[in-house]
Every structure is written in structure tokens, then in C-alpha cells.
MIGUMAR-237848 format. One record per residue (C-alpha): x, y, z; residue number from 0. Coordinates in pm, 1 decimal, always signed. Layout:
<rs>
<r><east>X</east><north>Y</north><up>Z</up><n>NUM</n></r>
...
</rs>
This chain:
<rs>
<r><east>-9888.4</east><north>-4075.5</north><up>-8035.6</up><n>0</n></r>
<r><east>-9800.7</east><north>-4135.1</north><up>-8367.8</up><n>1</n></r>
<r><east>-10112.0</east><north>-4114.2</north><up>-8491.2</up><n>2</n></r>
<r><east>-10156.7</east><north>-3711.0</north><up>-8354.8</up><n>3</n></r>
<r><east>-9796.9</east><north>-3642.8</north><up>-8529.8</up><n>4</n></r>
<r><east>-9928.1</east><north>-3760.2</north><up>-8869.8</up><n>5</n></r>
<r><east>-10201.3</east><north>-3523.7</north><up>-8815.8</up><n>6</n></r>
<r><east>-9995.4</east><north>-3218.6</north><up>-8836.6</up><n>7</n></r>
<r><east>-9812.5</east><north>-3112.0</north><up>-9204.8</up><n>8</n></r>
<r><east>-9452.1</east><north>-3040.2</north><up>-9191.5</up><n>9</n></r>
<r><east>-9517.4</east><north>-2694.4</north><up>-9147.7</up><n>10</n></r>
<r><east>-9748.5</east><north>-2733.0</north><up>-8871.5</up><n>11</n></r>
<r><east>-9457.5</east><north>-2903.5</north><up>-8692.1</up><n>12</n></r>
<r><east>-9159.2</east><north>-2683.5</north><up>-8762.1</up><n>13</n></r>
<r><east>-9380.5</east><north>-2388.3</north><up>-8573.8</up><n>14</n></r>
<r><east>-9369.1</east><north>-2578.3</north><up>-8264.1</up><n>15</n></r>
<r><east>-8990.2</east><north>-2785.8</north><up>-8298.8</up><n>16</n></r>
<r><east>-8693.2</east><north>-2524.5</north><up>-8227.8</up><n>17</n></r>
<r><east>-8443.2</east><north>-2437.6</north><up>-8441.5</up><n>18</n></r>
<r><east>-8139.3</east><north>-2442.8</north><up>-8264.1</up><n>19</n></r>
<r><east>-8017.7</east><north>-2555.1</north><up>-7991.9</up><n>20</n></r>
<r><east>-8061.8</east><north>-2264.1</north><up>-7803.6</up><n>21</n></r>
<r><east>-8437.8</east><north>-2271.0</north><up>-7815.7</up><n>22</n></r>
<r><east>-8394.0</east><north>-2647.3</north><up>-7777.2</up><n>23</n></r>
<r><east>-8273.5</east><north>-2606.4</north><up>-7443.5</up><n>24</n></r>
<r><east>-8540.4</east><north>-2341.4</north><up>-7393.1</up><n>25</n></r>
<r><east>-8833.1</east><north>-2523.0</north><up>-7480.4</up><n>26</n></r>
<r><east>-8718.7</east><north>-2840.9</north><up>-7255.5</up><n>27</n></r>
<r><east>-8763.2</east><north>-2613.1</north><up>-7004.1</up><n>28</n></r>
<r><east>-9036.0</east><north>-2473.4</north><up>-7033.0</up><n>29</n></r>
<r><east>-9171.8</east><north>-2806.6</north><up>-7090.7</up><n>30</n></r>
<r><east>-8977.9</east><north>-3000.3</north><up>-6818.8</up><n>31</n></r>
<r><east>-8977.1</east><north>-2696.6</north><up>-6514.2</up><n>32</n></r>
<r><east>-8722.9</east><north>-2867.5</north><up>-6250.5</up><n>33</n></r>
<r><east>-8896.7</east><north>-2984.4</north><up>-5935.1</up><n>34</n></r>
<r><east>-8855.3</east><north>-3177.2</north><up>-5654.6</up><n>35</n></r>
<r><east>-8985.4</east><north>-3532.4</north><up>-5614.7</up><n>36</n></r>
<r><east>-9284.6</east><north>-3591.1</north><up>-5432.0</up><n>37</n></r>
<r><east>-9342.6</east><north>-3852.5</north><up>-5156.9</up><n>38</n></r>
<r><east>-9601.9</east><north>-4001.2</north><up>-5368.2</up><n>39</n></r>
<r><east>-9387.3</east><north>-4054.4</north><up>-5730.2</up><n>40</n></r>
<r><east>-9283.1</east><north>-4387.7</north><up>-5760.8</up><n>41</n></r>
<r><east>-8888.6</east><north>-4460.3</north><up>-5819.3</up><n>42</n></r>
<r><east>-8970.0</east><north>-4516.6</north><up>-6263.5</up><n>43</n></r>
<r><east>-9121.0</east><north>-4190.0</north><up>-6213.2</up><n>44</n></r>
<r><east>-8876.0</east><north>-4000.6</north><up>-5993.7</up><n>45</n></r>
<r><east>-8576.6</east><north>-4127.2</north><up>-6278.8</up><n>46</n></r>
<r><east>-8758.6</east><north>-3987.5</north><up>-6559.0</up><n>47</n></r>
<r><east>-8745.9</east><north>-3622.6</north><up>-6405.6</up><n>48</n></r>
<r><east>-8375.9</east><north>-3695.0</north><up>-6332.4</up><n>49</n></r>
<r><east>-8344.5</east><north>-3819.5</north><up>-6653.1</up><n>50</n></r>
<r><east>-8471.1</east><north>-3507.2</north><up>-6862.6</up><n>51</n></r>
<r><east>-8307.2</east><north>-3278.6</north><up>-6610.4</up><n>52</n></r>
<r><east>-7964.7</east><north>-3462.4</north><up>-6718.3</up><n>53</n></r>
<r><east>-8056.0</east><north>-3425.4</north><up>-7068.5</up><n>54</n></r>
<r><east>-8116.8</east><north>-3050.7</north><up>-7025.0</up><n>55</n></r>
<r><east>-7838.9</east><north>-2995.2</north><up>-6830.8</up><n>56</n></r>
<r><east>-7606.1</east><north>-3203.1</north><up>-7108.2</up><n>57</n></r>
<r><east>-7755.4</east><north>-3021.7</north><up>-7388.4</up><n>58</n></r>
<r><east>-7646.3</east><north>-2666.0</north><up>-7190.4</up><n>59</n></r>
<r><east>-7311.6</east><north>-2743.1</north><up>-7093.7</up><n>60</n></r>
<r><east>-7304.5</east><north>-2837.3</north><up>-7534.0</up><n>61</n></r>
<r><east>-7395.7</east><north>-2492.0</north><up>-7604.5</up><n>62</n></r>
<r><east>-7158.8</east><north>-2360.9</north><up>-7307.1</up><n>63</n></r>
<r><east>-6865.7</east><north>-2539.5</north><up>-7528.4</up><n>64</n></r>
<r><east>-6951.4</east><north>-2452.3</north><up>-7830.0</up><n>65</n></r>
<r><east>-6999.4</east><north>-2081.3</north><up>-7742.3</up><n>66</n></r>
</rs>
């Protein structure tokens, strides 16, 4: 993974990292759609989707407070 950051220049990555946290939020999103577990998804894999839903929820109820 590393190795496919370094390939990018700085402004290369600012195009794709958001700004604020507004388009933070957005972006996790878009990137993390919420979705039900499947019978299939083993328990590591069923606590990662809880785990970025939490962090997208957290980062909303931020903005909610600071707004």
C-alpha cells in the first residue's frame, strides 16, 4: 500500500483527500455504503463494517456540534 501512495505527488493526492470535514464524511460514504452483514462474513469482517459505520456516524454527530 505504501508503495502505490508514494506513487502519487502531493497534488495528485489532495484531488482525491477532502477538505473538510464535510466532504470527509461524504466520501466515507460513498466509499463505505452501509449494508447489512451477510451469512457468509466472518465475525473480523462483520466488526470492520461496524467499525467504519461508527466512525462515520462519530465524525457526523462532530459536524452536527460544531454546526
Amino acid at each position: 500500500m505504501k508503495k502505490r501512495i508514494q506513487e502519487f505527488s502531493q497534488e495528485q493526492i489532495h484531488e482525491f483527500v477532502p477538505s473538510d470535514l464535510e466532504e470527509t464524511i461524504e466520501f466515507l460514504r460513498r466509499l463505505f455504503p452501509l449494508k447489512s452483514p451477510k451469512i457468509d462474513m466472518s465475525d473480523r469482517e462483520i466488526w470492520i463494517e461496524v467499525g467504519r459505520q461508527e466512525l462515520i456516524e462519530f465524525l457526523q454527530r462532530t459536524l452536527d456540534k460544531e454546526n
